[in-house]
C-alpha positions as CSV (number, residue, x, y, z in Angstrom):
1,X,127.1,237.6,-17.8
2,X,129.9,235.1,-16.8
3,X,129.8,236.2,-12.8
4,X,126.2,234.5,-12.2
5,X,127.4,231.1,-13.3
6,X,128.2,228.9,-10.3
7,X,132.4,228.3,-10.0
8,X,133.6,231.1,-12.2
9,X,133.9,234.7,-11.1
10,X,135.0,237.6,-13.1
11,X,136.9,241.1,-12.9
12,X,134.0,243.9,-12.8
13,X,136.1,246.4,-14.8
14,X,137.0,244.4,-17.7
15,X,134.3,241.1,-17.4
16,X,137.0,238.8,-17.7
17,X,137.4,235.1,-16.6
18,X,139.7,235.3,-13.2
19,X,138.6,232.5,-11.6
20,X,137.5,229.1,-12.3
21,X,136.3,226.6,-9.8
22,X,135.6,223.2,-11.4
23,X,135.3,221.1,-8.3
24,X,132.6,218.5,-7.9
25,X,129.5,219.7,-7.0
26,X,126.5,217.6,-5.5
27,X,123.1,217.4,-7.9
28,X,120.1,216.4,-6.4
29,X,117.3,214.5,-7.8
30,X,114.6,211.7,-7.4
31,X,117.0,209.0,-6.6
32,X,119.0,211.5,-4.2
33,X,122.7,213.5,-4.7
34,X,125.2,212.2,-6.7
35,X,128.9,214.5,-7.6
36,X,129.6,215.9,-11.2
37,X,133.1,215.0,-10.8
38,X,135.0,215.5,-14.8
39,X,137.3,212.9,-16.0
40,X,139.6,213.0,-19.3
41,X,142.4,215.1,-20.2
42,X,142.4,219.1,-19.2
43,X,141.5,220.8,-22.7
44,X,143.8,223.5,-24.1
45,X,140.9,225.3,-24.3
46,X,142.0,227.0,-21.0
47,X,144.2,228.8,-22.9
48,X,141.8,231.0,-23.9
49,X,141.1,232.4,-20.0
50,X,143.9,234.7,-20.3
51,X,143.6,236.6,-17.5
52,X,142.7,233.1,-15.1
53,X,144.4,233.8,-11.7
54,X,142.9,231.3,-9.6
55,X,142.4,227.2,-11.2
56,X,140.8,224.9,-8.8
57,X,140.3,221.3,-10.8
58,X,140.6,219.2,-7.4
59,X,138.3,216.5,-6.9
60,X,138.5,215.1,-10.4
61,X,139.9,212.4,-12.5
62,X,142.5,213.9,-14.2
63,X,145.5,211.8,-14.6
64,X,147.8,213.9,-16.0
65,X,149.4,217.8,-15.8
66,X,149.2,219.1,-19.2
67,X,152.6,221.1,-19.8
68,X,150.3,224.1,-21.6
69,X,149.6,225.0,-17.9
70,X,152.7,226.5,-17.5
71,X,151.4,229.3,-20.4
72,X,148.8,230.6,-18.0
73,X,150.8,233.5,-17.2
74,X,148.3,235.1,-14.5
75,X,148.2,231.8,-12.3
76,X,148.4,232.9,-8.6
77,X,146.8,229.6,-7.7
78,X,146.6,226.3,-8.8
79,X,145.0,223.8,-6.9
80,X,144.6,219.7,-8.8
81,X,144.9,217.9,-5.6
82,X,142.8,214.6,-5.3
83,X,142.9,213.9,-8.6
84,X,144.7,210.5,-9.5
85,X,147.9,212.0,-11.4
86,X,150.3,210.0,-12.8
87,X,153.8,211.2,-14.8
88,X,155.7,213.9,-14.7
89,X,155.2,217.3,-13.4
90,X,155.7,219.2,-15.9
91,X,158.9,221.9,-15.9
92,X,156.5,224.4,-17.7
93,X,155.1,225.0,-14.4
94,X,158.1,226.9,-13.8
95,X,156.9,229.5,-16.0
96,X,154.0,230.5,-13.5
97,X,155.9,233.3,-11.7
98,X,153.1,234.6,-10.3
99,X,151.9,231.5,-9.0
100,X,152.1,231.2,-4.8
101,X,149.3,228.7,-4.2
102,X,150.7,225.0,-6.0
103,X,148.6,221.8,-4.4
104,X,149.2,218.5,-6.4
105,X,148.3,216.6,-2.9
106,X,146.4,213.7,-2.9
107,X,144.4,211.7,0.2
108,X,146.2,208.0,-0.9
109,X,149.2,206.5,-1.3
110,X,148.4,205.6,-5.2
111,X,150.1,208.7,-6.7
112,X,153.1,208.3,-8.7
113,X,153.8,211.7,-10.1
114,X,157.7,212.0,-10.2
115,X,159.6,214.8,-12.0
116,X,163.7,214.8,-12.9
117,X,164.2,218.6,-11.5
118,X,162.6,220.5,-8.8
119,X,164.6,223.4,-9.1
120,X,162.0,225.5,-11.1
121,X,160.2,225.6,-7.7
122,X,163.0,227.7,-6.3
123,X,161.0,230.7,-5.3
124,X,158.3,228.6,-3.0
125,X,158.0,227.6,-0.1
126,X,158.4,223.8,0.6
């Protein structure tokens, strides 16, 4: 049963994947805690959750938004702040039209994400 694993929560009715919460975590052991942050690029196998509403990958050490993102239809929130993302945001994100919750922050100056036209963010708040 998916709902007893740590970070991912399911609907009752239909057992579905809804939310996935792939934040660092803190492992203790003999020499003490250390975090369980994930590094690479964000595998397509997302694609599979689909009925995700809720994505939190912040935290990480992603570098990049992969434009398949933006085919996760149910996204109400997507949250990849703190990661160290470079590139452009990808236009595909303006296919989320359910999405209300977007955080791409980050606690440095470092970031260079850049993107040719914000206009697909039309129906947010800024």
């Amino acid at each position: 049963m998916c709902c007893k694993w740590k970070g991912i929560s399911c609907d009752n009715m239909t057992g579905h994947v809804v939310m996935l919460n792939l934040r660092p975590r803190i492992i203790y052991g003999i020499f003490g805690g250390r975090w369980t942050s994930i590094s690479g690029e964000i595998g397509t196998s997302l694609l599979e959750l689909k009925h995700l509403s809720h994505l939190d990958l912040s935290l990480n050490y992603f570098e990049k938004i992969p434009e398949f993102i933006g085919s996760l239809a149910e996204l109400t929130y997507l949250n990849l702040s703190d990661n160290p993302l470079t590139g452009f945001i990808p236009y595909q994100l303006g296919n989320l039209s359910r999405l209300f919750y977007l955080d791409l922050s980050r606690d440095d100056f470092e970031q260079s994400l850049t993107s040719d036209n914000l206009e697909w963010l039309s129906y947010f708040l800024l």
